[in-house]
C-alpha positions in Angstrom: 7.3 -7.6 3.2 6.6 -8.4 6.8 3.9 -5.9 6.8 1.9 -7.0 3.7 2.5 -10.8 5.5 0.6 -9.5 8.5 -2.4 -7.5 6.2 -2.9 -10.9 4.3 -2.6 -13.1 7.1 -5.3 -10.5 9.3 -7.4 -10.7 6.2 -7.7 -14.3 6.2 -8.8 -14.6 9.8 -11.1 -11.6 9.9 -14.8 -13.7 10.0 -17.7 -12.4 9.8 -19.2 -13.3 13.3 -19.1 -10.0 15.3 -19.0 -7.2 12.5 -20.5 -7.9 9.0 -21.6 -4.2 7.5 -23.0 -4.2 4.1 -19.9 -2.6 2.6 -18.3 -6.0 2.9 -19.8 -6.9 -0.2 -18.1 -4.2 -2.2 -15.5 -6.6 -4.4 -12.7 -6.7 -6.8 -13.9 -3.9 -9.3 -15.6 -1.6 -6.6 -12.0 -1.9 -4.7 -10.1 -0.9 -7.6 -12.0 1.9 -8.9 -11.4 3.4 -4.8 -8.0 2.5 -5.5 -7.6 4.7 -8.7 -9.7 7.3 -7.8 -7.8 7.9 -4.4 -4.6 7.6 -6.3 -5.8 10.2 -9.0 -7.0 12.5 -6.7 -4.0 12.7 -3.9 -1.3 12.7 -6.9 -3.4 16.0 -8.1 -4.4 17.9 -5.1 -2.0 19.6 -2.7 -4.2 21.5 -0.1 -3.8 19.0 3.2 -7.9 19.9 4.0 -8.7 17.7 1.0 -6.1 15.3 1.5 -7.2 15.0 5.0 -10.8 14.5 4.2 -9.9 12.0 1.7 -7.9 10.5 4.6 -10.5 10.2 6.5 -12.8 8.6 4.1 -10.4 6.1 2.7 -10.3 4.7 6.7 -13.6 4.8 7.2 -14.4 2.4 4.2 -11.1 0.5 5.3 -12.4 -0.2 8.6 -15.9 -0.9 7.4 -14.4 -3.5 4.9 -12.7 -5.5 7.2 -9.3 -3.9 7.4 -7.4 -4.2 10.8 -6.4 -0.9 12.4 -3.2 -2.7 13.9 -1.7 -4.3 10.4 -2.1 0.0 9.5 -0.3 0.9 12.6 2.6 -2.0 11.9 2.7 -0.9 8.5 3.2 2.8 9.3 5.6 2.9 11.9 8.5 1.3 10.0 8.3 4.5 7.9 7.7 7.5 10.3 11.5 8.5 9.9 10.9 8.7 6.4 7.7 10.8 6.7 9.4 13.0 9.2 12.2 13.5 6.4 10.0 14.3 3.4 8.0 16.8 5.7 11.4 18.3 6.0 12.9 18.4 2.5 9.0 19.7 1.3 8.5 22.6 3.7 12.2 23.9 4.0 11.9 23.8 -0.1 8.3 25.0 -0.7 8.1 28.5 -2.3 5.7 30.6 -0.6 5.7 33.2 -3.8 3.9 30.7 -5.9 1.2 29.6 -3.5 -2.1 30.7 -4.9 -4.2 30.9 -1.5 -3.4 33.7 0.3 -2.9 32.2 3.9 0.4 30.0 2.5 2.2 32.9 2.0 3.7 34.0 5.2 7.2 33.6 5.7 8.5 33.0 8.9 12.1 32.9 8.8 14.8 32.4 5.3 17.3 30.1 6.2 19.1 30.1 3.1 18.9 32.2 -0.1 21.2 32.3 -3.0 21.2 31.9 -6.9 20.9 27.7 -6.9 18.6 27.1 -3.0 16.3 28.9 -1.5 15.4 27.4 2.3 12.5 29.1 3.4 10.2 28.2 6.5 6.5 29.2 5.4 3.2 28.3 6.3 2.7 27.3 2.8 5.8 25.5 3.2 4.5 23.8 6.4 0.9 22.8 4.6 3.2 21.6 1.5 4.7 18.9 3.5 2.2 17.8 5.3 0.2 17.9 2.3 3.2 15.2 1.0 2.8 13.3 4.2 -0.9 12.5 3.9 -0.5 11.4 0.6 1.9 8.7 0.9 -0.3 7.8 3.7 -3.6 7.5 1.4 -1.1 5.4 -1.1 -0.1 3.2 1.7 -3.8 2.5 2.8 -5.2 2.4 0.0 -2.9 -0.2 -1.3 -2.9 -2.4 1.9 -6.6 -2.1 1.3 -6.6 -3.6 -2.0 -4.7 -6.4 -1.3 -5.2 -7.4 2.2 -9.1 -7.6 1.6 -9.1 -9.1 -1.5 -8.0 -12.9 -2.0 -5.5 -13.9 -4.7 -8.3 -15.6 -6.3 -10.0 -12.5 -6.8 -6.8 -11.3 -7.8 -6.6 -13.5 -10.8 -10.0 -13.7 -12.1 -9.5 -9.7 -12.2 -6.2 -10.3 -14.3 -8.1 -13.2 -16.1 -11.0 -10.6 -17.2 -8.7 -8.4 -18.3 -7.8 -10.8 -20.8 -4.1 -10.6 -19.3 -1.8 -14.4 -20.2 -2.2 -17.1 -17.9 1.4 -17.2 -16.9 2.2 -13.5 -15.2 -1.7 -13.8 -13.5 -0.2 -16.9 -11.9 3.4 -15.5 -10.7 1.5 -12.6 -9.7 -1.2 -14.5 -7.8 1.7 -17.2 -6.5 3.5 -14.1 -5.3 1.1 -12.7 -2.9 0.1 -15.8 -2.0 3.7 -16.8 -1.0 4.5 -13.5 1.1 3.0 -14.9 4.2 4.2 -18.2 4.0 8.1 -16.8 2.9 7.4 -14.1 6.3 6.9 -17.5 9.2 10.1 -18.8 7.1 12.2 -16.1 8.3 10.7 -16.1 11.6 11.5 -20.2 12.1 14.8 -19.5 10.7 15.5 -16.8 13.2 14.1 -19.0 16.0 16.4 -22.0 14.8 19.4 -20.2 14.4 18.8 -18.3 17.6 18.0 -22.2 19.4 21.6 -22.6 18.4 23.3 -19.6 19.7 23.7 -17.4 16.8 23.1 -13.7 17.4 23.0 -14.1 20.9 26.2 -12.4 22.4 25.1 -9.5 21.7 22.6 -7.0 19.8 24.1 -5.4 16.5 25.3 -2.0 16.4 25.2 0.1 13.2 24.2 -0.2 9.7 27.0 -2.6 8.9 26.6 -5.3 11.7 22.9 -5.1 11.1 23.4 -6.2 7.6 26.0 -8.6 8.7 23.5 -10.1 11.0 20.7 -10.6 8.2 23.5 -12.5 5.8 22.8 -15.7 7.7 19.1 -15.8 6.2 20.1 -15.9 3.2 21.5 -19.2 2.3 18.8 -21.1 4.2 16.2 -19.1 3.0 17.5 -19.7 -1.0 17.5 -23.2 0.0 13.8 -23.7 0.7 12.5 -21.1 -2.0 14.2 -23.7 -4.5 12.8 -26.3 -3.1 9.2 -24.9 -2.6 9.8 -23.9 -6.3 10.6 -27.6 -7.7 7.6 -29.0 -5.2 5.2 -26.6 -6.8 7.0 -26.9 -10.6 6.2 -30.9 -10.2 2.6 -30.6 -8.7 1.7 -27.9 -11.6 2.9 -30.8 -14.3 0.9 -33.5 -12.6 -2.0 -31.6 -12.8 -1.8 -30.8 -16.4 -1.0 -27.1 -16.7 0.4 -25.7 -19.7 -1.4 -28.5 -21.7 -3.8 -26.4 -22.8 -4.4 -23.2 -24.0 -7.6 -22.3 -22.3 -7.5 -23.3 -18.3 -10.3 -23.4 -16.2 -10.5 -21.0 -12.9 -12.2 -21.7 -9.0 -13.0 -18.1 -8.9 -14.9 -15.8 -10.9 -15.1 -12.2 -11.5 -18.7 -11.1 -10.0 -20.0 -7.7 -10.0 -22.3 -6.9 -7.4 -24.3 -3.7 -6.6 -21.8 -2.6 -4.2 -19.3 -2.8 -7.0 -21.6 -0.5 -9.0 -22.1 1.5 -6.4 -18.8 2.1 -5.7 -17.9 2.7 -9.1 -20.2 5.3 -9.6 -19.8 7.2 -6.1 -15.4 7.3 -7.1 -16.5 8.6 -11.0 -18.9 11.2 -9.5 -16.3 12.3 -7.1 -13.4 12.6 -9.7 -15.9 14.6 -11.8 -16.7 16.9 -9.1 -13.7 17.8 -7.9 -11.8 18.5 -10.9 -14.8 21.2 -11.9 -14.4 22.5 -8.3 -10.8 22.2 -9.1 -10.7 24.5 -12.3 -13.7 26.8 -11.2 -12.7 27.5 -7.3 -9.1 26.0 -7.2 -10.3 23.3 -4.6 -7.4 21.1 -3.6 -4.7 23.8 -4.9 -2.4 25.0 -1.6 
């Protein structure tokens, strides 16, 4: 959560001062067909070449559209362990034998064979996982992407033009909205309860002192999310909504060339590479 806080809040106060390239202008639909074309493609391709290139191009639009390099870097590092253990788990338990280029084949040592686990370390093996890295990366990215340069406005005239109903557009909306203002909560509460001398003998150790130490949070936390909740129920009702049927909306959906643009670059791209996919085996390890 804390790391979405951070893309939205660096979102809001990137201005256009210094750096304004022309790709800012790509909006709503030209950012979701990137999104679903980068999704389609990692998902399907396993060779780490083309999941690095698409890497590589996902960050260079990123940067170019306003996205901060350090919200990446805090969102990344929380879950290097977890990378680290699924390059693991996906190279030990790659087989090599059904690899169809010829360079992921070598075997290097078997650490384990029997009727029900095979633990083989493999160059294929090896590409597998890092293949498995780079994707969740390009997820990651992509998605921080999405929503950190986009405003919840855009958000929900997107929903809106999608003819989805009123009421999950605004929880959704109201939800991403919230996540930075719910994030300074936490920190004031931490910084009130720390004023007072709580947590301040000493540092937790293990898993069960560190969620011991979080429990405090809670009720104070509960307290203010109800309260937030009645003060925006009430000032929802005294401005009418629900009322009617049809609402009326600050932001609309507009479709620029960029958006067009974009559209047609990710549809090319998908087209192309699943031809060079069934004719040359592009993206298979």
């Amino acid at each position: 959560m804390t790391a979405v806080a951070q893309s939205v809040r660096a979102a809001s106060r990137h201005g256009h001062d210094e750096f304004d390239p022309p790709t800012r202008g790509i909006g709503l639909v030209g950012k979701v067909a990137v999104f679903l074309g980068v999704t389609i493609v990692g998902m399907t391709a396993t060779d780490p070449v083309v999941l690095g290139a698409l890497l590589v191009a996902v960050l260079v639009l990123g940067l170019s559209t306003g996205l901060d390099l350090g919200t990446l870097r805090k969102a990344i590092v929380p879950i290097s362990p977890v990378m680290v253990l699924l390059f693991a788990f996906s190279s030990l338990f790659f087989d090599p034998a059904g690899a169809r280029q010829g360079f992921a084949h070598t075997v290097y040592a078997e650490l384990l064979r029997s009727d029900v686990i095979n633990l083989t370390l493999s160059s294929g093996g090896l590409l597998f996982g890092l293949g498995i890295v780079v994707k969740l990366l390009l997820v990651m990215i992509v998605s921080i992407y999405l929503f950190s340069t986009t405003s919840p406005e855009q958000l929900l005239a997107g929903l809106q033009a999608l003819r989805m109903p009123n009421a999950i557009g605004l929880m959704i909306s109201t939800a991403l909205r919230f996540i930075p203002t719910m994030s300074t909560e936490v920190a004031t509460i931490k910084d009130a309860q720390r004023a007072r001398g709580a947590g301040s003998r000493k540092q937790p150790r293990g898993r069960g002192q560190a969620v011991q130490g979080t429990l405090p949070l809670f009720v104070p936390m509960i307290v203010t999310s109800m309260r937030r909740a009645d003060t925006m129920a009430m000032s929802m009702v005294s401005r009418g909504y629900g009322f009617t049927s049809r609402r009326t909306v600050l932001t609309r959906l507009h479709v620029g060339a960029w958006d067009y643009l974009a559209l047609a670059v990710v549809v090319a791209g998908l087209v192309a590479f699943f031809v060079f996919r069934v004719s040359t085996g592009l993206g298979i390890l």
